[in-house]
C-alpha positions in Angstrom: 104.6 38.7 -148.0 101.6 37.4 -146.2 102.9 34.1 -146.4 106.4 35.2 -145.1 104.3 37.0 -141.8 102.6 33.8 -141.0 105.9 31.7 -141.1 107.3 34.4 -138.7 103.8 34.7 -136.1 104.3 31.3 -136.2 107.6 30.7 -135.2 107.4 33.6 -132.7 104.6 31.3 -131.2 106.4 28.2 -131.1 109.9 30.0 -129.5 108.0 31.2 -126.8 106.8 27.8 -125.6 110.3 25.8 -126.0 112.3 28.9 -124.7 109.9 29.3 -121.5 108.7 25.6 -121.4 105.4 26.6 -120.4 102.2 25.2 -121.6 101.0 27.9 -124.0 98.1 29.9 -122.5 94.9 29.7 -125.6 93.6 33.0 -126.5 90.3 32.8 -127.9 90.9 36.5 -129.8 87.6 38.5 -131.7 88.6 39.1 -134.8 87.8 43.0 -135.3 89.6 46.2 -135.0 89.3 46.1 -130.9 92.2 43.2 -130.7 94.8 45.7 -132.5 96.9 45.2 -129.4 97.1 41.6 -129.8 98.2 42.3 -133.4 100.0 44.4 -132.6 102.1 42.8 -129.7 102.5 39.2 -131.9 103.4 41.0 -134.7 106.1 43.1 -132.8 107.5 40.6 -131.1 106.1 41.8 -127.8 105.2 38.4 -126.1 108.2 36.6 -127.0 110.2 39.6 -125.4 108.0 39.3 -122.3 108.2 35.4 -122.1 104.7 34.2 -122.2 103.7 31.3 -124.3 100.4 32.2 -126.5 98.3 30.2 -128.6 96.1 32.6 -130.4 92.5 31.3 -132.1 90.8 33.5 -134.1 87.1 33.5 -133.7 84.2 36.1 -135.7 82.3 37.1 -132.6 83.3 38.0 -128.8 80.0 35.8 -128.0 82.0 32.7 -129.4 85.8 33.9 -127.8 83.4 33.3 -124.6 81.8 30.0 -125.5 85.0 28.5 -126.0 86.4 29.9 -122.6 83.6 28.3 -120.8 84.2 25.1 -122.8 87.2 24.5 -121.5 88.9 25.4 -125.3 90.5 28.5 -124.0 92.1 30.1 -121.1 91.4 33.4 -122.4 89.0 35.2 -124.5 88.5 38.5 -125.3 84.8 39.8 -125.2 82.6 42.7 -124.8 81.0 43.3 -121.3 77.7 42.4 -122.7 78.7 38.9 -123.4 80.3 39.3 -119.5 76.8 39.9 -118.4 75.2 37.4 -120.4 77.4 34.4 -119.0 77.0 35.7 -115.2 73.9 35.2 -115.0 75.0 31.2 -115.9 78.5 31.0 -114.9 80.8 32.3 -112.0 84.3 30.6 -113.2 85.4 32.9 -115.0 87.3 36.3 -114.1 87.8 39.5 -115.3 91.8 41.0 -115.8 91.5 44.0 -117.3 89.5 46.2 -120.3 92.3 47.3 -123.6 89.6 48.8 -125.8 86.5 50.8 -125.9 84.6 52.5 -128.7 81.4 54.6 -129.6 80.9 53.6 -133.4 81.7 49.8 -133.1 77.7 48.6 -133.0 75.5 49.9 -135.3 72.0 49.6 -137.1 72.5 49.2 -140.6 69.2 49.2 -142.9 68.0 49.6 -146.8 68.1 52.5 -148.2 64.5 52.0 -149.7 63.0 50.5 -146.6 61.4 53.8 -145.3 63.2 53.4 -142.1 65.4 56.2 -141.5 65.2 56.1 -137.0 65.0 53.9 -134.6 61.3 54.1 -134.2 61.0 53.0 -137.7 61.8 49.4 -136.4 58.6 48.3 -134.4 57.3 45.2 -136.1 60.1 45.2 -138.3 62.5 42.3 -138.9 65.8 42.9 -137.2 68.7 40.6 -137.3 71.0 40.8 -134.2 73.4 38.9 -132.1 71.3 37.2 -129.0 73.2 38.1 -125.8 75.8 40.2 -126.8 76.7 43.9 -127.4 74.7 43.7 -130.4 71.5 43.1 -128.5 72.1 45.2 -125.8 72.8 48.6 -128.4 69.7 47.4 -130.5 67.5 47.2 -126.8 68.8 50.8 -125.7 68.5 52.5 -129.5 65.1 51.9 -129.4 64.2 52.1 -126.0 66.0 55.9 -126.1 63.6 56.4 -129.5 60.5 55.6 -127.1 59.7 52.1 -128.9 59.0 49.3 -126.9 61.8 46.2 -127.7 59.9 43.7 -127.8 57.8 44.7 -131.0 60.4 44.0 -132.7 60.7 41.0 -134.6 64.1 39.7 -133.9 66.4 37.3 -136.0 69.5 35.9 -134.1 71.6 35.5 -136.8 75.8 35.2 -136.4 77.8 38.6 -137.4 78.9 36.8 -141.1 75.5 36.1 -141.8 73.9 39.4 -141.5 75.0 41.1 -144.9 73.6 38.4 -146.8 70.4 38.1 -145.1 69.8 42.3 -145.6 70.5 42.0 -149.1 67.9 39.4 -150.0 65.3 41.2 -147.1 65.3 38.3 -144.9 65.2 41.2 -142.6 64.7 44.7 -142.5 67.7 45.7 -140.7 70.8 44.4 -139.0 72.2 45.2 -135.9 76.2 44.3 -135.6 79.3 45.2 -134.8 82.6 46.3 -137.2 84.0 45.5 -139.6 80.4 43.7 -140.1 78.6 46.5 -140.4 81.3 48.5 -142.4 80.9 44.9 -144.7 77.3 45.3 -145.2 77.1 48.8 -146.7 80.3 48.2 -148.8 79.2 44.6 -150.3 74.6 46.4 -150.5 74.4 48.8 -152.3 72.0 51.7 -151.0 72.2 51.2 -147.2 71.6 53.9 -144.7 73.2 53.9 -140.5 70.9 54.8 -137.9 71.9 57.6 -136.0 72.5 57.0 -132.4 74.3 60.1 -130.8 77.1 57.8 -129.4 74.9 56.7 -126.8 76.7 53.0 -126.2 80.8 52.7 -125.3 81.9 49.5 -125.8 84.4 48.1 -123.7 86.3 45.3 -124.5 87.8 42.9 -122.0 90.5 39.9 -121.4 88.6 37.5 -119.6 90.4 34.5 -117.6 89.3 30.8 -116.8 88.9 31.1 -112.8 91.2 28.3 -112.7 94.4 30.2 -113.9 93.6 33.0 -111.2 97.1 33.2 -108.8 98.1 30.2 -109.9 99.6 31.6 -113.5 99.4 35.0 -112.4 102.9 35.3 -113.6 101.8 34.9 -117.6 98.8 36.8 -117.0 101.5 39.6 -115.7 103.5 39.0 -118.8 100.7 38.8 -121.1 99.5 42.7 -119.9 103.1 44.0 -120.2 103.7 43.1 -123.9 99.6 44.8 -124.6 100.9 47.8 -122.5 103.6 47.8 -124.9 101.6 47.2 -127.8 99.3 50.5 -126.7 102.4 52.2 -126.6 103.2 51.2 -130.4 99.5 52.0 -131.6 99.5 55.7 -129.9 103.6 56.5 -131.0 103.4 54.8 -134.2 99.8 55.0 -135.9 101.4 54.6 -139.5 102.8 51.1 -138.9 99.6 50.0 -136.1 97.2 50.7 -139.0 99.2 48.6 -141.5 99.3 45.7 -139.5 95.7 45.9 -138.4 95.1 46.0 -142.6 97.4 43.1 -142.9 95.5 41.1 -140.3 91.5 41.7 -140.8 91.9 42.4 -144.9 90.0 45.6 -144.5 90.5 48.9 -146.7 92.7 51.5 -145.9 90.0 54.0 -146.4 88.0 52.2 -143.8 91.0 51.8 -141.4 91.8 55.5 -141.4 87.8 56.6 -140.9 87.6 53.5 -137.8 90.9 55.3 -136.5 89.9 57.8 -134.1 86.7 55.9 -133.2 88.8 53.4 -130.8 90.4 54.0 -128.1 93.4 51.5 -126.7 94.5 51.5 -123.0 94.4 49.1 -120.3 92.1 50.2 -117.4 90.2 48.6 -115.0 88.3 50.8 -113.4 84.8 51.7 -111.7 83.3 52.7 -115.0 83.4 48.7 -116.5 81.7 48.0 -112.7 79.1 50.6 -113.2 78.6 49.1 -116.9 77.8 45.6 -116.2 75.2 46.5 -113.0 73.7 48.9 -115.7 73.4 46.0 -118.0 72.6 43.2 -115.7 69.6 45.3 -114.9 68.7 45.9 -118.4 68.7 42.0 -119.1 66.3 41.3 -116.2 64.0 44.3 -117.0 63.5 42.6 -120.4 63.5 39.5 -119.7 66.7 38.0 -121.3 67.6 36.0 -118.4 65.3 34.5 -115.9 66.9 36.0 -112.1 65.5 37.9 -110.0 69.0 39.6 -108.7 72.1 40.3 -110.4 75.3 38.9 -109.6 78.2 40.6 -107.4 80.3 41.6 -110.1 83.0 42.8 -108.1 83.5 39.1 -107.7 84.5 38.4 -111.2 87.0 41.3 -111.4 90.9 39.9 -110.7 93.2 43.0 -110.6 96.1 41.7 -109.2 97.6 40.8 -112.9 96.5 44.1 -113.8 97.9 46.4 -110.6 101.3 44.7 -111.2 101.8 45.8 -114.4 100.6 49.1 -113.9 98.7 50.1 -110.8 97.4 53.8 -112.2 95.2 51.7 -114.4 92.8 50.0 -111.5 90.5 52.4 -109.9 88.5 49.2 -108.6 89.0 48.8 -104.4 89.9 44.9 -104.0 
């Protein structure tokens, strides 16, 4: 069977780009539970039907889905607006089309059972392994800083989101800070773990982010690409059976796990003041701690390309451009 829905992803792939003749467009996709409407949308057919030519790459992390876009190996990635934050403050080339995911329960803390540290305070001059410059970081920063405990006395460990259960098993560190299925991963594969509590503090937003040099000119694809995720929304809220099947197919994760993740996301293209409001909120944050050396944050509004977006369904933009 999974052999059988490779064959077919694949050919759906390759009759898109002889049928439209258009040099495929490279998604650098996050493999986790947000990109269910890329699933979703290959697995249904959905781009094929909408005539845009995709080449989807599969990447652990929305901090590497970036690195790639700003090494020239994609024209798309799909990234939290952490990471958004974290590359403005190097890079302007890049655009933002449009947010298709947010969640409260995607980042979390995720510690030993036997450690003695049951809340955030718990973690000053601990070891904490975390993502550098991502949503990771960012949820670790605000947990404690909400808990009254300074950031910096922690003792943090930048480790990537596949090497975090590992090193919490063999107390390389004293806690990890990640995103799911990661941290979903960690307490399944440890046994005797404990998640912080955090109130639901920190939405995550998830975004489609576009090489500045396919703005206008390949709006057309970027028009298509939103249709067939629009549809693909449409499939997740109408058929929740099937959506949840195919995002077990495609990440390998438990049906248990799928079913408690379920309500936790929340799929729907928007672009809107809220995602504006995040990254200044952020951007702040970054220069208050010192992770990036500026004195001013960038205009974001300048990164924000809605056009694609307002075309495909104008309700959806609440940004003035």
């Amino acid at each position: 069977m999974a052999l059988r829905s490779a064959t077919l992803l694949l050919a759906q792939t390759l009759f898109c780009a002889l049928a439209w003749g258009a040099e495929p467009l490279v998604v650098a996709l996050a493999k986790t539970p947000l990109s269910l409407p890329f699933y979703v949308a290959q697995s249904q057919g959905y781009f094929a039907d909408e005539g845009v030519a995709l080449k989807l790459n599969e990447v652990t992390g929305g901090h590497r889905t970036m690195q790639q876009l700003l090494d020239g190996q994609a024209d798309i990635a799909t990234s939290s607006e952490a990471v958004v934050v974290f590359s403005s403050f190097k890079r302007d080339d890049f655009s933002v089309i449009a947010s298709f995911a947010t969640s409260k329960d995607d980042v979390k803390v995720v510690t030993l059972a036997g450690s003695g540290i049951t809340k955030a305070e718990h973690l000053k001059d601990r070891r904490v392994g975390t993502i550098i410059g991502s949503a990771s970081n960012y949820y670790l920063d605000t947990l404690t800083l909400l808990d009254g405990v300074d950031p910096k006395s922690l003792k943090l460990v930048n480790l990537q989101p596949e090497a975090m259960s590992a090193a919490l098993r063999d107390k390389q560190v004293d806690a990890i800070a990640v995103w799911q299925p990661h941290a979903f991963e960690a307490q399944k594969e440890i046994k005797d773990t404990r998640v912080l509590p955090d109130a639901g503090f920190y939405t995550l937003s998830f975004n489609i982010i576009v090489a500045r040099a396919l703005v206008q000119k390949r709006d057309d694809d970027l028009v298509k690409l939103l249709r067939a995720l629009d549809r693909a929304q449409h499939f997740i809220a109408t058929e929740p059976i099937k959506a949840k099947a195919i995002l077990q197919n495609r990440l390998q994760l438990d049906a248990g796990y799928i079913d408690w993740i379920w309500p936790r996301y929340h799929y729907q293209l928007t672009l809107d003041q809220w995602l504006l409001t995040s990254l200044e909120s952020e951007a702040r944050w970054a220069r208050a701690e010192g992770h990036v050396p500026a004195k001013a944050s960038p205009n974001f509004l300048n990164l924000i390309h809605s056009m694609p977006l307002r075309r495909v369904r104008a309700s959806a933009v609440g940004i003035a451009q």
